[in-house]
PyMOL commands that place a pseudoatom at each C-alpha (Angstrom):
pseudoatom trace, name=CA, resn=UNK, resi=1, chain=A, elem=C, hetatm=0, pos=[4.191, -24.863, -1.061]
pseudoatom trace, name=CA, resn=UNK, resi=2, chain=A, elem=C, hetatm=0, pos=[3.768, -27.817, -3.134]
pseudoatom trace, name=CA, resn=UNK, resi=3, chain=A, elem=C, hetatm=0, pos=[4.439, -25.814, -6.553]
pseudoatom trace, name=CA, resn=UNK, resi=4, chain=A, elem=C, hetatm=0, pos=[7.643, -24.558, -5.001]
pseudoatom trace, name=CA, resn=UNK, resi=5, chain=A, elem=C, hetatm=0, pos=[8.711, -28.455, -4.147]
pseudoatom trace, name=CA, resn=UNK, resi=6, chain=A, elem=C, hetatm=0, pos=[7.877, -29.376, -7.411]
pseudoatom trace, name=CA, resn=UNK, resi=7, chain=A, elem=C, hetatm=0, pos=[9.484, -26.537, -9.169]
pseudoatom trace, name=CA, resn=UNK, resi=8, chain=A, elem=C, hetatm=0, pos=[12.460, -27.555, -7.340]
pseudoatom trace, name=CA, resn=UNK, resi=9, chain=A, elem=C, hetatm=0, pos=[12.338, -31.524, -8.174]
pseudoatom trace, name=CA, resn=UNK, resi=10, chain=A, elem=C, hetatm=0, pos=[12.078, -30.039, -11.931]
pseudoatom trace, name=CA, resn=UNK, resi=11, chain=A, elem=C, hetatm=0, pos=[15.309, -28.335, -11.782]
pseudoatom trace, name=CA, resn=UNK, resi=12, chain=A, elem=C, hetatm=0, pos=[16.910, -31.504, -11.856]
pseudoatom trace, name=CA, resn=UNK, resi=13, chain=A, elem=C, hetatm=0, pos=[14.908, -34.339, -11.605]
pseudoatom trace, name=CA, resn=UNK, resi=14, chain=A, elem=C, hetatm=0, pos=[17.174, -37.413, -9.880]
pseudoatom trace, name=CA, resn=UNK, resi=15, chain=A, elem=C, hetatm=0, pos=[19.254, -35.431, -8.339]
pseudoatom trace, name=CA, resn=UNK, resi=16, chain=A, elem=C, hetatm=0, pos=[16.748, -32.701, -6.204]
pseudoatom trace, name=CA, resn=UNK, resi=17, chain=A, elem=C, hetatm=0, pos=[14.499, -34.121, -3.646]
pseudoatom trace, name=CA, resn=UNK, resi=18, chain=A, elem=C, hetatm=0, pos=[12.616, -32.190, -0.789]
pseudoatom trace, name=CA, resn=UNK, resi=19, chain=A, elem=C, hetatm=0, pos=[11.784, -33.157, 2.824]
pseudoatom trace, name=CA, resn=UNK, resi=20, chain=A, elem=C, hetatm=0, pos=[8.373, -31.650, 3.452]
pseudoatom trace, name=CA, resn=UNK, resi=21, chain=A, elem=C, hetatm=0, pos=[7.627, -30.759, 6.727]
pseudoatom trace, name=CA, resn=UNK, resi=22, chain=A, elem=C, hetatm=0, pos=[11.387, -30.494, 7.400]
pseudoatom trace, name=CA, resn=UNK, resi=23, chain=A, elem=C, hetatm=0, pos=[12.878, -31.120, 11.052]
pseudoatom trace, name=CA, resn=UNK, resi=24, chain=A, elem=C, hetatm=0, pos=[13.532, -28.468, 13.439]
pseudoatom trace, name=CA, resn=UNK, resi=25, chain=A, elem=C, hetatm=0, pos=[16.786, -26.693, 13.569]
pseudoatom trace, name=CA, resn=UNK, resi=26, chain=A, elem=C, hetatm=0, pos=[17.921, -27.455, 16.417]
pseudoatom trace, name=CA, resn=UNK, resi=27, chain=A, elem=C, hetatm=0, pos=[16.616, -29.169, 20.315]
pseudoatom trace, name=CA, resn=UNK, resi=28, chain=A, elem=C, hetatm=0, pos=[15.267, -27.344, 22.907]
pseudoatom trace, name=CA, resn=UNK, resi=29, chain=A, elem=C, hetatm=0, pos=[14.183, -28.552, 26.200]
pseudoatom trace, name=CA, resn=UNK, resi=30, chain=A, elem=C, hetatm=0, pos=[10.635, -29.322, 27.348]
pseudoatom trace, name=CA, resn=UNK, resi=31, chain=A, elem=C, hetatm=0, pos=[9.234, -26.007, 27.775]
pseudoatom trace, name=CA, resn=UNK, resi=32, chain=A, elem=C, hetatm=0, pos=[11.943, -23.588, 26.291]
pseudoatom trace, name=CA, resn=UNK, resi=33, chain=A, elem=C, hetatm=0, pos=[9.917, -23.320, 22.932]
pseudoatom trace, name=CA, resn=UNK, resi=34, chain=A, elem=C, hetatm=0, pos=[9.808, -25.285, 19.910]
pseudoatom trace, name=CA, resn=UNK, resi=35, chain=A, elem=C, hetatm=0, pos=[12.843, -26.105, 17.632]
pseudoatom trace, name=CA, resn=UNK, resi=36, chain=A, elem=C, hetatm=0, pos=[11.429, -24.131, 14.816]
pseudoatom trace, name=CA, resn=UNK, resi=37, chain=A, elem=C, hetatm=0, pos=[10.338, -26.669, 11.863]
pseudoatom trace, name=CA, resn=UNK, resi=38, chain=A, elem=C, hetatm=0, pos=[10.504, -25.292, 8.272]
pseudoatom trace, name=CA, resn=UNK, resi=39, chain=A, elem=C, hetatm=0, pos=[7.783, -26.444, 5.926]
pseudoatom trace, name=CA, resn=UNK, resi=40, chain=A, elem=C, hetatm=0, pos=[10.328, -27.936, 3.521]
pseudoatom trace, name=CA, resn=UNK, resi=41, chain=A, elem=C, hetatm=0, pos=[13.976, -28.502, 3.104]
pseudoatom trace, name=CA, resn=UNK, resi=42, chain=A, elem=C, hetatm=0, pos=[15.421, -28.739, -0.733]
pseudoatom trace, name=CA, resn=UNK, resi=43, chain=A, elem=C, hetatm=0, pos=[17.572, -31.079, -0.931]
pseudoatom trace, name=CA, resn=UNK, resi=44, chain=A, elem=C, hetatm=0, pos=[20.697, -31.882, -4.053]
pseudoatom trace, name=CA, resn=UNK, resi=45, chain=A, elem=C, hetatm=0, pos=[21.574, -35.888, -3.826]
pseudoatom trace, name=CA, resn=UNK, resi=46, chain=A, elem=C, hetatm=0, pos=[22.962, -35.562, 0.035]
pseudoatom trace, name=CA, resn=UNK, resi=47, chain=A, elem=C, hetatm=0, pos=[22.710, -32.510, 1.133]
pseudoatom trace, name=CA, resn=UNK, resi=48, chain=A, elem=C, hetatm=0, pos=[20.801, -29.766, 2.622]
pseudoatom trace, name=CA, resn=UNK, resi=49, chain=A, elem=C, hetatm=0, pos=[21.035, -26.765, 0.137]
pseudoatom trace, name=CA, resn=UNK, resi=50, chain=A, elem=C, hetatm=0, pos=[17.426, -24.562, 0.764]
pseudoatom trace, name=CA, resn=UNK, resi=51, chain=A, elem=C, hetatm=0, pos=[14.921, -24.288, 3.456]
pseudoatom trace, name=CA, resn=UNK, resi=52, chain=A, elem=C, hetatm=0, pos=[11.406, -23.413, 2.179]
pseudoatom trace, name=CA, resn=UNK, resi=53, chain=A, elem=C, hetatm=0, pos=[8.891, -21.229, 4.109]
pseudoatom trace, name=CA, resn=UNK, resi=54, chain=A, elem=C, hetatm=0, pos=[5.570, -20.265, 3.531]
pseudoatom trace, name=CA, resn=UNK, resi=55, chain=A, elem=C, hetatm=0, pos=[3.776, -17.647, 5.991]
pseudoatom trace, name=CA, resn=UNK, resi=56, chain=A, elem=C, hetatm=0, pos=[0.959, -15.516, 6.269]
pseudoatom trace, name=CA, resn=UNK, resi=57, chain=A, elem=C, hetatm=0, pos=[0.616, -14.676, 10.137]
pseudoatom trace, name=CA, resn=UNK, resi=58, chain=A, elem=C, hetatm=0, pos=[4.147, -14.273, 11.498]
pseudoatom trace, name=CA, resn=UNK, resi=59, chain=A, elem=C, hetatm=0, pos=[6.326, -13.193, 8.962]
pseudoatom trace, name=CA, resn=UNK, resi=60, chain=A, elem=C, hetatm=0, pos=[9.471, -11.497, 11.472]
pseudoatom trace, name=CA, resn=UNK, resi=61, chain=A, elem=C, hetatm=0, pos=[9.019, -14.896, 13.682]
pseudoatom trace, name=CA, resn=UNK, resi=62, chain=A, elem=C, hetatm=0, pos=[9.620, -16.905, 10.152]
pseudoatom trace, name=CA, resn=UNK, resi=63, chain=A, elem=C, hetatm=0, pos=[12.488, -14.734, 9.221]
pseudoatom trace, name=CA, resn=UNK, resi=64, chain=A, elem=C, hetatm=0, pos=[14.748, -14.904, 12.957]
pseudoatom trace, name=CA, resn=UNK, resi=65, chain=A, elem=C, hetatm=0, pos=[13.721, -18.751, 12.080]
pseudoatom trace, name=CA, resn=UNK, resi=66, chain=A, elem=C, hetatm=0, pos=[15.271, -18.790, 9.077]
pseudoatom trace, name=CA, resn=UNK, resi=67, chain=A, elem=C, hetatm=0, pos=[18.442, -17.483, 11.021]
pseudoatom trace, name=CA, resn=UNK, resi=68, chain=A, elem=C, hetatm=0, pos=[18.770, -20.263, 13.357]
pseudoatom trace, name=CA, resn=UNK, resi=69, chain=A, elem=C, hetatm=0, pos=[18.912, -22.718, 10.672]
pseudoatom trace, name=CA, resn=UNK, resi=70, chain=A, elem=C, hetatm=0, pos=[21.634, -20.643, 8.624]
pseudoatom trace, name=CA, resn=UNK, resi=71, chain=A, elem=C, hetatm=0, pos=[23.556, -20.873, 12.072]
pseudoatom trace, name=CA, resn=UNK, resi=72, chain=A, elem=C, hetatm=0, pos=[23.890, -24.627, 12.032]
pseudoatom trace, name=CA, resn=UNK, resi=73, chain=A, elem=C, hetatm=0, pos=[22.971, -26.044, 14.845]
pseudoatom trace, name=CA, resn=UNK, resi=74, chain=A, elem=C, hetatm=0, pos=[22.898, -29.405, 13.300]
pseudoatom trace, name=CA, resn=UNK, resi=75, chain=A, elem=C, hetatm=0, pos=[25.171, -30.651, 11.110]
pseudoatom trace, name=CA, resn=UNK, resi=76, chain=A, elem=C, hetatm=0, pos=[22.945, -31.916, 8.448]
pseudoatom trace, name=CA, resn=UNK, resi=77, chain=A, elem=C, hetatm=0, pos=[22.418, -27.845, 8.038]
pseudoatom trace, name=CA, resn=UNK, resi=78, chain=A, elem=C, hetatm=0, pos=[25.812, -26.569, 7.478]
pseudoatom trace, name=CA, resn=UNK, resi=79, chain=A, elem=C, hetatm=0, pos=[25.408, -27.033, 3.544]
pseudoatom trace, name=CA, resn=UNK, resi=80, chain=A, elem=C, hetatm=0, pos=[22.180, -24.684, 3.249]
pseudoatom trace, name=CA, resn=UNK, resi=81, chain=A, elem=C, hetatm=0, pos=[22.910, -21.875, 0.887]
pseudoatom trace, name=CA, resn=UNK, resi=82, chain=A, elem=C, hetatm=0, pos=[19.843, -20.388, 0.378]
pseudoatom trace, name=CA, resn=UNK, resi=83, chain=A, elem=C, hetatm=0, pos=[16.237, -20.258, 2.000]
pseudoatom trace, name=CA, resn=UNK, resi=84, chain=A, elem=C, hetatm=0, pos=[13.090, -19.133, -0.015]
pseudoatom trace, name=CA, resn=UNK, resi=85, chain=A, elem=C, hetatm=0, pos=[10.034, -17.419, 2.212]
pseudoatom trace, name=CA, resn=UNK, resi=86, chain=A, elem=C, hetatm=0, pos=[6.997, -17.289, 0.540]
pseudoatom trace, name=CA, resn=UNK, resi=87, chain=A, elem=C, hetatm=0, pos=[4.351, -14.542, 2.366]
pseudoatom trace, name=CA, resn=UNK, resi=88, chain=A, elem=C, hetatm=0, pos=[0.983, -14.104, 1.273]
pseudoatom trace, name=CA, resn=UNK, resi=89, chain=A, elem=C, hetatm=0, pos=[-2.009, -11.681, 2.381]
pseudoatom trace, name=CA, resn=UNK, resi=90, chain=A, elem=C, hetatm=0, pos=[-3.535, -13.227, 5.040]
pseudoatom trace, name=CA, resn=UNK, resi=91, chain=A, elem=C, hetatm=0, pos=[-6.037, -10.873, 7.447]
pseudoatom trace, name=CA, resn=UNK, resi=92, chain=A, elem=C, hetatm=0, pos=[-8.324, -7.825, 6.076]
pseudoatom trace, name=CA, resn=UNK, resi=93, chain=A, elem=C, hetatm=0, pos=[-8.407, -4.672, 8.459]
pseudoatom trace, name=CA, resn=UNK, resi=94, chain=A, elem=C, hetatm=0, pos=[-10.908, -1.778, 8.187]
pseudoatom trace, name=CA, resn=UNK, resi=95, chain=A, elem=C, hetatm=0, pos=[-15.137, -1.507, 7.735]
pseudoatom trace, name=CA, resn=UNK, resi=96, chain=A, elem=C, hetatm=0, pos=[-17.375, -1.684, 4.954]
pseudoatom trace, name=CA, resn=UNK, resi=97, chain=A, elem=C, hetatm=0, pos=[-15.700, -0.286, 1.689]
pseudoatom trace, name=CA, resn=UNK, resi=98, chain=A, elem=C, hetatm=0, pos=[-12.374, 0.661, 3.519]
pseudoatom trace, name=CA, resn=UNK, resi=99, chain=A, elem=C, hetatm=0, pos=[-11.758, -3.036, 3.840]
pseudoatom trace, name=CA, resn=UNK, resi=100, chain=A, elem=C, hetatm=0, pos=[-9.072, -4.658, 2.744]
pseudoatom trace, name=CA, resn=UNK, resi=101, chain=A, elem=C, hetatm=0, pos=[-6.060, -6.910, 2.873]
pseudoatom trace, name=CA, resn=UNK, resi=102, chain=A, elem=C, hetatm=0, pos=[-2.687, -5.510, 3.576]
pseudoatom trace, name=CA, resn=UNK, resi=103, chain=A, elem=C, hetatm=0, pos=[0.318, -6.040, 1.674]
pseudoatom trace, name=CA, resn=UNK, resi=104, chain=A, elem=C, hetatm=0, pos=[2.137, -9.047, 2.565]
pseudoatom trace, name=CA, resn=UNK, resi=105, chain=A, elem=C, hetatm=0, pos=[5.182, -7.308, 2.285]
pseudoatom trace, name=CA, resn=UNK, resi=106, chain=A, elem=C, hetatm=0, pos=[5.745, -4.558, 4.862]
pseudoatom trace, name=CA, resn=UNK, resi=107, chain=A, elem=C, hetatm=0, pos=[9.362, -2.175, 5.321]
pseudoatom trace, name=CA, resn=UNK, resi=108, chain=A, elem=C, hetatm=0, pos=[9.770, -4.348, 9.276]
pseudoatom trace, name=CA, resn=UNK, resi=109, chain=A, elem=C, hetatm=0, pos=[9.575, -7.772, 6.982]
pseudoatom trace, name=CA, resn=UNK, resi=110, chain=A, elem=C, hetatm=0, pos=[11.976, -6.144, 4.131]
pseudoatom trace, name=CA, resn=UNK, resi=111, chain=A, elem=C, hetatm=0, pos=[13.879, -4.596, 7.125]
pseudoatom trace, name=CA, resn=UNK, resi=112, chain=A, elem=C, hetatm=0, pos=[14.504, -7.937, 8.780]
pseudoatom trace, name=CA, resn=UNK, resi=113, chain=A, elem=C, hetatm=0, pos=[15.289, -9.979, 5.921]
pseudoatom trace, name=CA, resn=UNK, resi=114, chain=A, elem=C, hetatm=0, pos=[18.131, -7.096, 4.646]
pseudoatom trace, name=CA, resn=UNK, resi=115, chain=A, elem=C, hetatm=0, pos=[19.977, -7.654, 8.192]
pseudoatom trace, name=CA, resn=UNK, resi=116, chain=A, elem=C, hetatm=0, pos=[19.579, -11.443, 7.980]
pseudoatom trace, name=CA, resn=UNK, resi=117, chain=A, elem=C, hetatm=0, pos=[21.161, -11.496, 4.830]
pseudoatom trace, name=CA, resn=UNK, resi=118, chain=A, elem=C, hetatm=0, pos=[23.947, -9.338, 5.629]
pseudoatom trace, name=CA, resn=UNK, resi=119, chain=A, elem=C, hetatm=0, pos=[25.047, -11.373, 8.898]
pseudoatom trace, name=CA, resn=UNK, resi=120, chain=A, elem=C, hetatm=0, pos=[24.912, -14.465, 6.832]
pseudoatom trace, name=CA, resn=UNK, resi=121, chain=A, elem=C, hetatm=0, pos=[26.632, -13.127, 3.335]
pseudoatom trace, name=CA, resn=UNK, resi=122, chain=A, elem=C, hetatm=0, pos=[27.228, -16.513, 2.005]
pseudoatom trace, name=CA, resn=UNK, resi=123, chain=A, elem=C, hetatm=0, pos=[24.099, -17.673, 2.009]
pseudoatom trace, name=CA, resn=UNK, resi=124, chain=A, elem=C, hetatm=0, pos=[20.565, -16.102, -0.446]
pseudoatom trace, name=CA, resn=UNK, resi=125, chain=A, elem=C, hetatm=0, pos=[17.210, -15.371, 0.736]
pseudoatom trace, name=CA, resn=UNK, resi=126, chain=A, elem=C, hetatm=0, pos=[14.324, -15.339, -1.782]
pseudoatom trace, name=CA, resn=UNK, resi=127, chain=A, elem=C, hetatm=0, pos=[11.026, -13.612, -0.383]
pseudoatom trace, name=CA, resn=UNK, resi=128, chain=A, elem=C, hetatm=0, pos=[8.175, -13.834, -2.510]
pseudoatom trace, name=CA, resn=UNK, resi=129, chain=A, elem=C, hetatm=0, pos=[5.125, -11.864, -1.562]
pseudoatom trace, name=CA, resn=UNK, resi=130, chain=A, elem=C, hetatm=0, pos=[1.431, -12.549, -2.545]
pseudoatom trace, name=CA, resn=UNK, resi=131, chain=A, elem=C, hetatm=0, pos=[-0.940, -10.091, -2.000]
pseudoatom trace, name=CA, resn=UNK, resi=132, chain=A, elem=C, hetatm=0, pos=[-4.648, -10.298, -2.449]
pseudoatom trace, name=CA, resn=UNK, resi=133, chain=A, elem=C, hetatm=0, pos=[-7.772, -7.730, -2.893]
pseudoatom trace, name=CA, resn=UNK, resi=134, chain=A, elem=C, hetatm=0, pos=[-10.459, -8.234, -0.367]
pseudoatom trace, name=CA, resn=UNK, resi=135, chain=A, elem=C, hetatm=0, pos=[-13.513, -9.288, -2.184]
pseudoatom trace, name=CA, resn=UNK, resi=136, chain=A, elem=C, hetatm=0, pos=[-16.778, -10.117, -0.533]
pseudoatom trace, name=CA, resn=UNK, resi=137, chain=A, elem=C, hetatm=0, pos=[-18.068, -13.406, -1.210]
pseudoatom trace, name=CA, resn=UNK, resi=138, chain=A, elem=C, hetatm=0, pos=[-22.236, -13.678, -0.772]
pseudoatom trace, name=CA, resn=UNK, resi=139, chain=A, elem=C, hetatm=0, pos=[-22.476, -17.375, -2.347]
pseudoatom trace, name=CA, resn=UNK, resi=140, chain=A, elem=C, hetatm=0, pos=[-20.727, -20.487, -3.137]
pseudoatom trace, name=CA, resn=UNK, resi=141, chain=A, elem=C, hetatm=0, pos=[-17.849, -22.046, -0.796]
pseudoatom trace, name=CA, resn=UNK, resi=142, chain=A, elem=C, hetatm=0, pos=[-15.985, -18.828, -0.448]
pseudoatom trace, name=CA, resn=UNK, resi=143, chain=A, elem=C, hetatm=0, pos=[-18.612, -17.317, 1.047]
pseudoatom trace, name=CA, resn=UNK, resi=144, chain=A, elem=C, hetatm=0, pos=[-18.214, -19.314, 4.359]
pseudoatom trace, name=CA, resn=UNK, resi=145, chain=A, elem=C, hetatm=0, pos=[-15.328, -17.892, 5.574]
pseudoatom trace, name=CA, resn=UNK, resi=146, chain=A, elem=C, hetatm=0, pos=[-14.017, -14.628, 5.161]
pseudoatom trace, name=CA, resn=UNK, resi=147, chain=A, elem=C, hetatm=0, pos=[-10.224, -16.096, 4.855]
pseudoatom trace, name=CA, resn=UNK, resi=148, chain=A, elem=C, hetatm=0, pos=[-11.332, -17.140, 1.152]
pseudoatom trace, name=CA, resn=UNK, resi=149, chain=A, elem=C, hetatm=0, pos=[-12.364, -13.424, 0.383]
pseudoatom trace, name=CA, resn=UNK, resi=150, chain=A, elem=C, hetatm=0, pos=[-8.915, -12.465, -0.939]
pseudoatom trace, name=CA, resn=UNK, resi=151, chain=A, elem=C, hetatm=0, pos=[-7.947, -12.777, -4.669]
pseudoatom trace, name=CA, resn=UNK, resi=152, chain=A, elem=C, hetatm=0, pos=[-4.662, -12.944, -5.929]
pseudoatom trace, name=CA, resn=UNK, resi=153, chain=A, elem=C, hetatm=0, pos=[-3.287, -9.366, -6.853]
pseudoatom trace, name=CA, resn=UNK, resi=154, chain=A, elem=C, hetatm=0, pos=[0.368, -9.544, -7.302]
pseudoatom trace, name=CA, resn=UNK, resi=155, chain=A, elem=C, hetatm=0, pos=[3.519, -11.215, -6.359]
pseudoatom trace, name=CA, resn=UNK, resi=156, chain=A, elem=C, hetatm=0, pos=[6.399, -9.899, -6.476]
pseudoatom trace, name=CA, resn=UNK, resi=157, chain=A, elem=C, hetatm=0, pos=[10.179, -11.810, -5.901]
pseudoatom trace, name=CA, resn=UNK, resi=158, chain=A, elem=C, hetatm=0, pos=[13.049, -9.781, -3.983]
pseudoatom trace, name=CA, resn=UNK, resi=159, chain=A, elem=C, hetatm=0, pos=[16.583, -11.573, -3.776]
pseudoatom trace, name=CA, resn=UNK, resi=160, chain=A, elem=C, hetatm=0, pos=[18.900, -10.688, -1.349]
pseudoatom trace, name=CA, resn=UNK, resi=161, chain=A, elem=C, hetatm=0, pos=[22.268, -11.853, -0.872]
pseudoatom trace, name=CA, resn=UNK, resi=162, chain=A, elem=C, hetatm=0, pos=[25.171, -9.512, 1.690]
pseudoatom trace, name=CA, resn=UNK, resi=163, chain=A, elem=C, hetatm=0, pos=[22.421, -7.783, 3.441]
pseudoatom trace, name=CA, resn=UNK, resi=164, chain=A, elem=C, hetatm=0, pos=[21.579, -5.702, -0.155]
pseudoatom trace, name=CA, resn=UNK, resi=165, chain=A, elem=C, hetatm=0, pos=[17.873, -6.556, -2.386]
pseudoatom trace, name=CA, resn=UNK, resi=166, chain=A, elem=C, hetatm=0, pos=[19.885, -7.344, -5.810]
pseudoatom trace, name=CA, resn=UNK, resi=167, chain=A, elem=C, hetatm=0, pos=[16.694, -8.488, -7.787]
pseudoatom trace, name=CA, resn=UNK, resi=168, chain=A, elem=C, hetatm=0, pos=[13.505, -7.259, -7.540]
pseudoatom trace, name=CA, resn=UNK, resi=169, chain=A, elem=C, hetatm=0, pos=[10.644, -8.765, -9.813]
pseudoatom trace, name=CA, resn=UNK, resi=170, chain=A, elem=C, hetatm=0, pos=[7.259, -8.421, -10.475]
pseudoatom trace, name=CA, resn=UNK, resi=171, chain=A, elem=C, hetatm=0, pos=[5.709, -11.847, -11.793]
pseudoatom trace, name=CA, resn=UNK, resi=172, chain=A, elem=C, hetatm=0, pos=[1.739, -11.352, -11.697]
pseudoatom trace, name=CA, resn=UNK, resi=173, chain=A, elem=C, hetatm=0, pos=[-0.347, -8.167, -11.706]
pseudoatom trace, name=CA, resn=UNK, resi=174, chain=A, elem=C, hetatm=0, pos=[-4.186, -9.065, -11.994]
pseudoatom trace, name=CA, resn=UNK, resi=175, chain=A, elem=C, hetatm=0, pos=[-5.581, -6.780, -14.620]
pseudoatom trace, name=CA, resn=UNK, resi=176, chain=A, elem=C, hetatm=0, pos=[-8.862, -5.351, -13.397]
pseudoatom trace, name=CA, resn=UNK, resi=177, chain=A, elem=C, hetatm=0, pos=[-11.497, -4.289, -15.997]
pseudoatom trace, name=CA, resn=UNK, resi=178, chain=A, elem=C, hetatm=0, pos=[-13.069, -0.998, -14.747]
pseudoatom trace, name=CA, resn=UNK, resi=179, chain=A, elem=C, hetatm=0, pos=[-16.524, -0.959, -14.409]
pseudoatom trace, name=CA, resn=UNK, resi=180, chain=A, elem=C, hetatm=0, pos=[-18.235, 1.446, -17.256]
for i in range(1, 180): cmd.bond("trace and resi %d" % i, "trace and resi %d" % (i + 1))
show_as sticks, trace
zoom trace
């Protein structure tokens, strides 16, 4: 998440700031459930212009999040234009040499984002996915827990703006030597 802040102060330092740990999108009573905070909010000198998400559990819980912030609840939200939801490889499945991490990506995630963007057609939503290969760890710090056991594999961008993925990319594919 940090990289993506800073990428975003970069674009135009002075002007673009970020709110980390961005406020909720809206109040809900004691009990009803949270308000839903992001994990950043880009900012442009005054106002509100991106949210930031990063996920690796809950992806379709992130996404209708998303939504309630593009509806405005508050004010200070009216201006977004954009959100950016970063999901990465999280939790291997399967035993012995059939395990491994599933894509962070799936078609219910793709799904949800293509009707989120189509009931809010003025507004883009950038969903980068990271996805990892399960490797065991038997030394070192990663060994500890098996969360670490994932290396980086690809990630991919999708852009979709009017309920339509415009721009697919492919930014990182790890090359793997065979073994001879």
């Amino acid at each position: 998440m940090v990289s993506l802040v800073q990428w975003w102060i970069s674009l135009s330092p002075g002007k673009h700031w970020a709110l980390e740990g961005g406020p909720s999108f809206g109040y809900r009573k004691r009990g009803i459930g949270g308000g839903g905070q992001c994990d950043a909010v880009l900012c442009d000198e005054k106002d509100a212009l991106g949210i930031l998400e990063v996920e690796g559990t809950r992806p379709l819980y992130t996404i209708e999040k998303i939504g309630k912030f593009f509806a405005a609840e508050y004010g200070e939200f009216k201006t977004l234009r954009f959100s950016i939801l970063l999901l990465y490889a999280y939790e291997a499945v399967g035993r012995g040499d059939a395990r491994k991490i599933p894509p962070a990506g799936t078609p219910q995630v793709f799904e949800a984002t293509s009707k989120l963007s189509a009931t809010y057609p003025d507004k883009s939503i950038i969903v980068i996915t990271l996805d990892k290969i399960y490797e065991r760890q038997s030394e070192g710090v990663r060994a500890r827990n098996e969360y670490y056991w994932g290396t980086p594999s690809t990630i991919k961008g999708f852009l979709y703006r009017n309920g339509e993925q415009v721009a697919p990319e492919q930014f990182f594919v790890r090359m793997v030597t065979p073994i001879t």
